[in-house]
C-alpha positions in Angstrom: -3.8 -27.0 -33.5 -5.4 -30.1 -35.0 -4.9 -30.6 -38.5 -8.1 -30.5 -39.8 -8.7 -27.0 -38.4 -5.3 -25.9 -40.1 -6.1 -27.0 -43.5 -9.3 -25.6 -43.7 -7.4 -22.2 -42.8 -4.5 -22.5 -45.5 -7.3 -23.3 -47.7 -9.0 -20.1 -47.1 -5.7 -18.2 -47.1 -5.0 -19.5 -50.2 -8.8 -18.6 -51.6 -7.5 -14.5 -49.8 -7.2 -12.4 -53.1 -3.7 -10.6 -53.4 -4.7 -7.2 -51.8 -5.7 -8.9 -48.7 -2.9 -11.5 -48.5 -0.4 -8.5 -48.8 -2.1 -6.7 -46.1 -1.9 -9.5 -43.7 1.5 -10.5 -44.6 2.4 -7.1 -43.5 0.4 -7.2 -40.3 2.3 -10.3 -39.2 5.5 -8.5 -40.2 4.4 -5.4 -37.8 3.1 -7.5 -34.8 6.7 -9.2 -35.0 8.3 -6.2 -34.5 6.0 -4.5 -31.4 4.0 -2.8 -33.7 0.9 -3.8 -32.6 -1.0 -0.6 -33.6 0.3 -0.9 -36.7 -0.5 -4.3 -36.9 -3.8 -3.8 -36.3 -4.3 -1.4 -39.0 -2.9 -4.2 -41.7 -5.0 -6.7 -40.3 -8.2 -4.1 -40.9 -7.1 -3.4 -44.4 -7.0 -7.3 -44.9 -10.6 -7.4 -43.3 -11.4 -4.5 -45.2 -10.4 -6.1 -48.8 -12.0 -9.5 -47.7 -14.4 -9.3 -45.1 -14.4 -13.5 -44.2 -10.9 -13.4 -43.3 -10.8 -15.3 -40.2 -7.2 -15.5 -39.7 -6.8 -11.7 -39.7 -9.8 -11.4 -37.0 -8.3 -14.0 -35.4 -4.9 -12.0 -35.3 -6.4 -8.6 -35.1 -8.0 -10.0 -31.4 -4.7 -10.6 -30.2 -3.1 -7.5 -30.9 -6.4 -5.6 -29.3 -6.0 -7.8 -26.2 -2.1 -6.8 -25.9 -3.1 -3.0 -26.3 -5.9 -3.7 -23.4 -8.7 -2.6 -26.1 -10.9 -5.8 -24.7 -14.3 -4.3 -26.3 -12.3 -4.8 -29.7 -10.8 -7.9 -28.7 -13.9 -9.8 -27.8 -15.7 -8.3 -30.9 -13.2 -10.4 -33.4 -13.3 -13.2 -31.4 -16.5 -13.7 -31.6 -16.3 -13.3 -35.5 -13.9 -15.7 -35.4 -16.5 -18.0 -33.2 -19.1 -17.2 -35.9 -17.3 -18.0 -38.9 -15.4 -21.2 -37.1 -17.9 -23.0 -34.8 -15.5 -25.6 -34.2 -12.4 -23.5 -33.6 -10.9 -23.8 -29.8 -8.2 -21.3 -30.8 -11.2 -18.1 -30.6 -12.3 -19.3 -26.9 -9.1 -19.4 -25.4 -8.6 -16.0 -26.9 -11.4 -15.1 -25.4 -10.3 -16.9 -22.0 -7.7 -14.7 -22.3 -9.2 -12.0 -22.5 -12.1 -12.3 -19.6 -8.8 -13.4 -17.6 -6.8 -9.5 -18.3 -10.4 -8.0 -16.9 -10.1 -10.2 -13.9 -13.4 -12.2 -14.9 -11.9 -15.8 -14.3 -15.4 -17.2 -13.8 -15.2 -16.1 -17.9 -12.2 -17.2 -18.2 -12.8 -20.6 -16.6 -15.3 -21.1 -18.8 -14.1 -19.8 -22.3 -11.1 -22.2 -21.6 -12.8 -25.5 -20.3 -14.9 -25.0 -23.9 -11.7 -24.6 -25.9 -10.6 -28.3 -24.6 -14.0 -29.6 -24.8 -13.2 -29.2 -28.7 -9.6 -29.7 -28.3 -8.8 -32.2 -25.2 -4.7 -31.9 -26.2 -4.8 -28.0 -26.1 -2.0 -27.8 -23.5 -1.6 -24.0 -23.8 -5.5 -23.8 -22.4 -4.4 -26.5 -19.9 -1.8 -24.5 -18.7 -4.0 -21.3 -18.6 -6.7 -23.4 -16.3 -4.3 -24.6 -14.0 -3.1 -21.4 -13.3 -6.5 -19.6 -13.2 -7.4 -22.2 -10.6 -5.5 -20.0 -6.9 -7.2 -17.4 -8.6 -10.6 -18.2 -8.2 -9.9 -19.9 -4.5 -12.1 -22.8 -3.5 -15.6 -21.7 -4.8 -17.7 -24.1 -7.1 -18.2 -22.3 -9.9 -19.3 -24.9 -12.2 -23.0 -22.9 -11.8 -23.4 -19.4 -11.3 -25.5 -19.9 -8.4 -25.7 -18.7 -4.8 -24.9 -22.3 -3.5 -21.5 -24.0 -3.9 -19.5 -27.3 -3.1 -17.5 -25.6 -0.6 -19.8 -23.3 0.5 -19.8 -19.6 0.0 -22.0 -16.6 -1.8 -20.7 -16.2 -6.0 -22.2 -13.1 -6.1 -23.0 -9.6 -4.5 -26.9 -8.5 -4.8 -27.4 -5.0 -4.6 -31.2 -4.1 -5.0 -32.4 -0.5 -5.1 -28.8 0.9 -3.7 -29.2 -1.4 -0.6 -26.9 -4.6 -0.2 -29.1 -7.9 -0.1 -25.7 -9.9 -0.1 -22.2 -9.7 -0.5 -19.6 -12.0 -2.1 -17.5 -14.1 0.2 -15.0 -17.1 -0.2 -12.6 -19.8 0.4 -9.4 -19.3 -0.4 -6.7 -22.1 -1.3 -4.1 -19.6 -1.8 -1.2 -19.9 1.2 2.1 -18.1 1.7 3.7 -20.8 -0.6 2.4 -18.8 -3.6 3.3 -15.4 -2.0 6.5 -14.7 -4.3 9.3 -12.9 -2.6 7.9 -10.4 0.7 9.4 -12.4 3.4 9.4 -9.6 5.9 5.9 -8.9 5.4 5.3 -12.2 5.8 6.6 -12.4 8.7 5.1 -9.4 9.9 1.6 -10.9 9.1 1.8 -13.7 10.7 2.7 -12.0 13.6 0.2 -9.5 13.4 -2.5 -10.8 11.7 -2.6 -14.9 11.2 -2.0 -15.6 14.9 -4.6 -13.3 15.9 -6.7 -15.6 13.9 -5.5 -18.4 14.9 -4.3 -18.3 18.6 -6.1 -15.5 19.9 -5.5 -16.8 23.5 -1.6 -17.4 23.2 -1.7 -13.7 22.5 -3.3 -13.2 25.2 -1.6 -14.9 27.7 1.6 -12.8 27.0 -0.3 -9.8 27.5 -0.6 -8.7 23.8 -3.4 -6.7 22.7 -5.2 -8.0 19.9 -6.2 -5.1 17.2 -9.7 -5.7 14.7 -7.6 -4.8 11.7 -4.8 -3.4 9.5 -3.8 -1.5 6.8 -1.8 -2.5 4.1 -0.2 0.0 2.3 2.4 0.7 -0.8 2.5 0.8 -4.7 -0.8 -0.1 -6.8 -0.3 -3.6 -8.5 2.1 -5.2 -5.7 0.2 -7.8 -4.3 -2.2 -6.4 -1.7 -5.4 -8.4 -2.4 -3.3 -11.7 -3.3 -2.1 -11.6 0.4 -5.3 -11.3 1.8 -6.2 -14.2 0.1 -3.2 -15.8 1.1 -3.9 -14.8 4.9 -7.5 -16.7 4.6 -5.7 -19.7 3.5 -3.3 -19.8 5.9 -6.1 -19.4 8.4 -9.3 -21.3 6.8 -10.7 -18.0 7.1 -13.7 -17.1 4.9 -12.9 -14.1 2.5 -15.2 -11.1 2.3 -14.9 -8.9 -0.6 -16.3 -5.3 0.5 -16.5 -3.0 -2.9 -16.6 0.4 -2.4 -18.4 1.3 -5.7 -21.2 -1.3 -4.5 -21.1 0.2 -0.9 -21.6 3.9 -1.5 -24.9 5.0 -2.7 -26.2 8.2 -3.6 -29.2 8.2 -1.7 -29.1 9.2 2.3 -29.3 6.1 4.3 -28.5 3.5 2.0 -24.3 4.1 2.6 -24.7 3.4 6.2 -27.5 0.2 5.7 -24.4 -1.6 3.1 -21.8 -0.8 5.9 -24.0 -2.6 8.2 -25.4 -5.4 5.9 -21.8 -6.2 5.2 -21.0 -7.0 9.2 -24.2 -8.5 9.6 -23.2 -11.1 6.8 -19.8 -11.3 8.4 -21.1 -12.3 11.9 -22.8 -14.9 10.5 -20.0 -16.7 8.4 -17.4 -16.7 11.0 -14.1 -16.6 11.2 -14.3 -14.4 8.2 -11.5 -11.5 7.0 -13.9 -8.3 5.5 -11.4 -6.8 3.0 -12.2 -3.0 1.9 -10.0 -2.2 -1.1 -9.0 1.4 -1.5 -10.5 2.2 2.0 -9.3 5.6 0.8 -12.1 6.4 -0.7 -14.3 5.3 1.5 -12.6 6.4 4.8 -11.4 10.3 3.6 -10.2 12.8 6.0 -13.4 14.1 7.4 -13.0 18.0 6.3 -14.4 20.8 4.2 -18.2 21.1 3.5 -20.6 20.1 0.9 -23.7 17.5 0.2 -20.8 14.5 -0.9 -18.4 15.3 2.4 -21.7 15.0 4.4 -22.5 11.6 2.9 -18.7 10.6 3.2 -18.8 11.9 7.1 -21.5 9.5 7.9 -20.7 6.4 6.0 -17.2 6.8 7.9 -19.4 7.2 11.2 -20.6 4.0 10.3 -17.7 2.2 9.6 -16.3 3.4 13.2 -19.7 2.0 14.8 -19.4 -0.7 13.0 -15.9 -1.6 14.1 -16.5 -0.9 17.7 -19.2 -3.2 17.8 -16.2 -5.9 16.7 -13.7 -4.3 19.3 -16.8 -5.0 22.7 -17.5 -8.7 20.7 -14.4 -9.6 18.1 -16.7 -12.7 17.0 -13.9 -13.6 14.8 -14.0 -10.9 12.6 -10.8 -9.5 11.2 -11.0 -6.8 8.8 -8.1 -5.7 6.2 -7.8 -2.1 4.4 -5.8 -1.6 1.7 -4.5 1.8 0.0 -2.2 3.2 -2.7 -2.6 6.3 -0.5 -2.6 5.4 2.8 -2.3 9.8 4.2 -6.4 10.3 2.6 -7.6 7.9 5.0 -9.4 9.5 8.1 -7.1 9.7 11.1 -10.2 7.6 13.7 -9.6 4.6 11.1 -6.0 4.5 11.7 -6.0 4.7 15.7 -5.2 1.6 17.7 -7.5 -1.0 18.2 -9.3 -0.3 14.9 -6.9 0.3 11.9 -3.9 -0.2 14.8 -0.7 -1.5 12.4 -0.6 -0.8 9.2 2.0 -3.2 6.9 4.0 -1.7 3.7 3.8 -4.0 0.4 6.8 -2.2 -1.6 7.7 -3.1 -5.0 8.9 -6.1 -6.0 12.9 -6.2 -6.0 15.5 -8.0 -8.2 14.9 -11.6 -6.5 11.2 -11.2 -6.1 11.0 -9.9 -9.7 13.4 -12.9 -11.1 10.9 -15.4 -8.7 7.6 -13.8 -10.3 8.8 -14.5 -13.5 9.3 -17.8 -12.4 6.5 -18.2 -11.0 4.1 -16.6 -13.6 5.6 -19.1 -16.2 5.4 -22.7 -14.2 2.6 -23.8 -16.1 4.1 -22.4 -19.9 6.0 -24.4 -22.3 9.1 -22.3 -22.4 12.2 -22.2 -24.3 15.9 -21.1 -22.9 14.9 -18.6 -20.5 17.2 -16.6 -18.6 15.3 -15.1 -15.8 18.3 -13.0 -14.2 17.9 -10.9 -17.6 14.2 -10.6 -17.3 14.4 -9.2 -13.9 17.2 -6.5 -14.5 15.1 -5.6 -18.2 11.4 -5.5 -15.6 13.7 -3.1 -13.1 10.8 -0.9 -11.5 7.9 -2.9 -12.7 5.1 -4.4 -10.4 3.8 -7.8 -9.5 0.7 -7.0 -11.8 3.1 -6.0 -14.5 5.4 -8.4 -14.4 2.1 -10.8 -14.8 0.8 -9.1 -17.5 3.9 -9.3 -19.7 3.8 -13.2 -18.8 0.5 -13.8 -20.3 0.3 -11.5 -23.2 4.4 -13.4 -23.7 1.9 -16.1 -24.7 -0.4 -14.8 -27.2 3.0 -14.3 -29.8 3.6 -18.3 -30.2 -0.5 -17.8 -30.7 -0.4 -15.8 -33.4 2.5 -17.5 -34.9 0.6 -21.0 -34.9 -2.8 -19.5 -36.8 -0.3 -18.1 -39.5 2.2 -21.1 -40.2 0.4 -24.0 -38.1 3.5 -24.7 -36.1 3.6 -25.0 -32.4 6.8 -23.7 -30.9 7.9 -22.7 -27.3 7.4 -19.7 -25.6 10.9 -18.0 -26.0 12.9 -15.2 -24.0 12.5 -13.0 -27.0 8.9 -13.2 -26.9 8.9 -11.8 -23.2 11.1 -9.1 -24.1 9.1 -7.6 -26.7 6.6 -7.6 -24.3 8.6 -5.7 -21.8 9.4 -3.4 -24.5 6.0 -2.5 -25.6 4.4 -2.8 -21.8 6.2 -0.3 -20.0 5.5 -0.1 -16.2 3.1 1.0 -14.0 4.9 2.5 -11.1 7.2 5.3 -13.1 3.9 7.1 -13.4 2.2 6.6 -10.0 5.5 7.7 -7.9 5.5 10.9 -10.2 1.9 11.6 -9.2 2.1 11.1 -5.6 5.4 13.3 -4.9 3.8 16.6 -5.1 1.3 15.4 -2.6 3.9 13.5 0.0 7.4 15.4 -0.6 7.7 19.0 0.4 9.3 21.4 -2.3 10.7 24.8 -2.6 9.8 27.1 -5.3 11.1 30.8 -5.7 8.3 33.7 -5.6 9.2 37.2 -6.7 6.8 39.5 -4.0 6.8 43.2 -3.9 9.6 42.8 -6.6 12.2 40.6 -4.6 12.8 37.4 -4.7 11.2 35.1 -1.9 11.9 31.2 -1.2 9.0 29.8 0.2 8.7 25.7 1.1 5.9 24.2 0.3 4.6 21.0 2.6 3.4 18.0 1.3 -0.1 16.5 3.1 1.7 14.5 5.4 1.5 15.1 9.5 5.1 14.6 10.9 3.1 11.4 12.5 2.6 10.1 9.2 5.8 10.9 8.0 7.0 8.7 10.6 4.6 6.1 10.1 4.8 5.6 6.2 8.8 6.0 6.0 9.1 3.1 3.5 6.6 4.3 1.3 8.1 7.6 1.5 11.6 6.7 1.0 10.5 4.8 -2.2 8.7 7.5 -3.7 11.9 10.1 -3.1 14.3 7.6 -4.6 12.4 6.5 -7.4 11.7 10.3 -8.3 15.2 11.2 -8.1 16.5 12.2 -11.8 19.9 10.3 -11.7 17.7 7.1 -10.0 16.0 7.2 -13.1 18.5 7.6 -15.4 19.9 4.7 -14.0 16.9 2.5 -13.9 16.3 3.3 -17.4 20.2 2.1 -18.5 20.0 -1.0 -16.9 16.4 -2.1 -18.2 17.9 -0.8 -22.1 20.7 -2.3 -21.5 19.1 -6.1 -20.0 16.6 -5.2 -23.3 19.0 -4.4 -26.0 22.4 -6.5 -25.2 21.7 -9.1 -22.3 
C-alpha cells in the first residue's frame, strides 16, 4: 500500500471517535477468528457510530465477499471508491469480487484500474496473471463483437430468439489440467484425435462419434476441460446456455437449437458445449404444456445432431451433467451422445497439486501442501479454488488495518478451510435417494412387510455410470464419513 494512502487512513482512524474505534477493533478481532458474521456486525456498529469510516467499509466488503453476499460486497466497495477516489485497494476488492461471480471481463478490468493507480500492486498482478487461462484468447480490451483473435464476446438474444451466441479461443491445454490423468487419456483418445486426425481413425476402422458426455460431481472441472480440449485442438469454443436456449414461447426453443448449429457451421472446427444438458435433454415422459415444450426442443436437438452425424463439418459437441440418469435415453445412444467420460473428485495428489497450482501466482509463506490436502479431504476443484482466493483477502484486511504487507500464510488457508466447508458432502447426500436402492419396513394389514425400493437407474445405467455410483455409496457410508471428518479435524486442528 503506498504510503501516502496509509497515512491519510491512520489519520482518519485516529479522527474515529471511541465508540467506533472499539467497534472496529472488535471486528478485526472477530474476522481473525472465522467470525466473519460477527465481524460484519462490528464493522456496521463502527459504520453506524461514524458513518465516513472507510476502513470499516473497506473491511466489512471483505467479510461479505468471503460469506458470498456479493450485492453487499460491491455496495461498500463502492463507498470505499466514493470516499477514496484514489484508492487501488477498493478495485481490486471489487476485482475480486466480479472474479467469485465468474465475471472476469469485470474482474479484468477492476484489477488493470487498481494498477493503473498502483503500478507495484503485486497482489493485483498476481490476480491478472491468473485470471488471464480464464478468459482464453479473446480481446477483451472493448466489449465489442470484434476481437484481436477473433471470436463473438457476447450472446444476443432478442425477443426469445438467438441473434448470436458466444464462442472462443481457448489457450488453456492439458498442462493446466491438475491431476485426471486417466481422463486425459481417455479424451484424447476419444475426443482430441477425433479432432485432430479424423482419418487415422479411420483407417483402423474406428467409428468416429459427434459427441460425449461428461459426467461426475458439480465443481470438478467439467467446463475447464472443455476448454482445455479446444486448446489442445485450436478448436473454437461454443458456449451453449440452457437458460438463453429455452424460451417460453412455442417455436422459439427449437429456432436457438438451430441458430446455435448454424453459427457453429460457420466457425469451424468448433466444440458446442451444452452445460447441464440435463435440463435440456430430460427423459421424454409424463404430460403437460412444459414436457411438451421439453419433447420438442429435444426433437430438435436430435435433428440437429443427425444433421452433424450425414455432414460432421467439424463439429464436436460436449454435454456435461451432475446427473447424467435425467438425460433422455436418444441423446445417449451411439453416434450421438456415444461415450460418456467420468470427472470424479479430486483425490489426495490432485487436491495437494490444486493447491499448488491455485497459489503459483501468491506470495506465500511456509506452506505445507500435504497438510492442506488431508484438511480439504472431500472438497472439489471449485472449492479448493475458492479457499485459495478468499486465503488472500486475510493479508488484505490485515494491510488496511496496520499498513503492513506480509505473506500469505498456511494459517490463513486453514481458516478458510474451516469456515468454507465443502460442496460435495451435500450433493452425494442428495443424489442417493435417487441412484441407490433402499429398503424400508411397512406394516400392511398389521404385519410387518420389507419392501425395496429402486433408485431411477436402468440396470444399463447402473452399468454405465459405475464410478459415479461407487462414489456416491462410499461417500454416504456413515463410518466413510466419520472418517473423512477425523482426518480433515485432525490435518485442521494438529497438522
Amino acid at each position: 500500500m503506498e504510503a501516502s494512502e496509509q497515512e491519510q487512513k491512520e489519520e482518519r482512524k485516529d479522527t474515529q471517535n471511541p465508540a467506533a474505534k472499539e467497534a472496529y477493533v472488535k471486528a478485526g478481532k472477530a474476522f481473525e477468528e472465522n467470525r466473519f458474521e460477527d465481524a460484519i456486525e462490528f464493522y456496521s456498529e463502527a459504520i453506524k457510530e461514524d458513518p465516513n469510516y472507510g476502513s470499516a467499509y473497506f473491511n466489512r466488503a471483505l467479510a461479505y465477499a468471503i460469506v458470498n453476499k456479493y450485492t453487499e460486497a460491491t455496495r461498500d466497495a463502492e463507498k470505499v471508491m466514493d470516499m477514496e477516489p484514489n484508492s487501488h485497494d477498493a478495485p481490486y476488492v471489487m476485482g475480486i469480487i466480479s472474479e467469485y461471480q465468474h465475471d472476469y471481463v469485470g474482474a479484468k478490468e477492476w484489477y488493470e484500474k487498481a494498477l493503473s493507480r498502483n503500478p507495484n500492486y503485486e497482489q493485483a498482478k498476481a490476480r491478472l496473471e491468473q485470471l488471464m487461462p480464464k478468459l482464453g484468447k479473446q480481446d477483451i480490451e472493448e466489449k465489442s463483437e470484434k476481437t484481436k483473435v477473433g471470436g463473438s464476446s457476447e450472446t444476443v438474444v432478442e425477443e426469445g430468439q438467438l441473434k448470436k451466441v458466444r464462442w472462443h479461443k481457448s489457450n488453456i491445454t492439458f498442462k493446466d489440467v491438475v491431476g485426471m490423468e486417466r481422463e486425459k487419456k481417455l479424451i484424447y483418445e476419444n475426443i482430441i484425435l477425433a479432432i485432430r486426425k479424423p482419418e487415422l481413425l479411420k483407417a483402423y476402422g474406428k467409428k468416429l462419434g459427434l459427441g460425449v458426455i461428461f459426467y461426475g460431481p458439480p465443481g470438478n472441472g467439467k467446463t475447464y476441460l472443455v476448454n482445455a480440449i479446444g486448446g489442445e485442438t485450436g478448436s473454437n469454443v461454443m458456449i451453449a446456455r440452457i437458460n438463453e436456449i429455452v424460451d417460453m414461447y412455442a417455436g422459439n426453443t427449437e429456432k436457438n437449437m438451430h441458430a446455435i448449429f448454424e453459427q457453429a457451421r460457420k466457425n469451424t472446427p468448433v466444440i458446442i458445449f451444452f452445460d447441464e444438458i440435463d435440463a435440456l435433454g430430460m427423459k421424454r415422459e409424463g404430460g403437460g404444456e412444459q414436457q411438451s415444450y421439453m419433447r420438442m426442443a429435444v426433437n430438435q436437438f436430435l435433428q440437429e445432431m443427425d444433421g452433424i452425424e450425414k455432414n460432421p463439418e467439424g463439429i464436436f459437441v460436449i454435454g456435461a451433467t451432475n446427473q447424467p440418469w435425467d438425460i433422455d435415453p436418444a441423446l445417449k445412444r451411439s453416434k450421438r451422445f456415444g461415450e460418456s467420460i467420468y470427472v470424479p473428485p479430486p483425490d489426495y495428489k490432485t487436491r495437494k497439486h490444486a493447491f499448488i497450482y491455485n497459489t503459483r501466482k501468491m506470495p506465500l509463506g511456509r506452506m505445507n501442501f500435504g497438510r492442506l490436502a488431508r484438511a480439504s479431504m472431500g472438497f472439489s476443484q471449485a472449492d479448493i479454488e475458492e479457499i485459495c482466493d478468499k486465503a488472500a483477502l486475510i493479508p488484505a484486511a490485515e494491510e488496511d488495518r496496520t499498513g503492513k504487507k506480509r505473506k500469505i500464510e498456511m494459517r490463513d488457508f486453514i481458516r478458510m478451510i474451516k469456515a468454507h466447508g465443502n460442496t460435495l458432502d451435500e450433493w452425494y447426500s442428495m443424489v442417493k435417494k435417487d441412484i441407490i436402492s433402499k429398503t424400508e419396513t411397512q406394516i400392511v394389514e398389521g404385519k410387518k412387510q420389507t419392501i425395496v425400493k429402486e433408485g431411477k437407474l436402468s440396470p444399463e445405467e447402473k452399468a454405465r455410470y459405475k464410478p459415479l455410483i461407487k462414489d456416491v455409496k462410499k461417500n454416504s457410508n456413515r463410518f466413510y464419513i466419520f472418517g473423512k471428518r477425523a482426518i480433515r479435524r485432525f490435518s485442521i486442528y494438529i497438522m
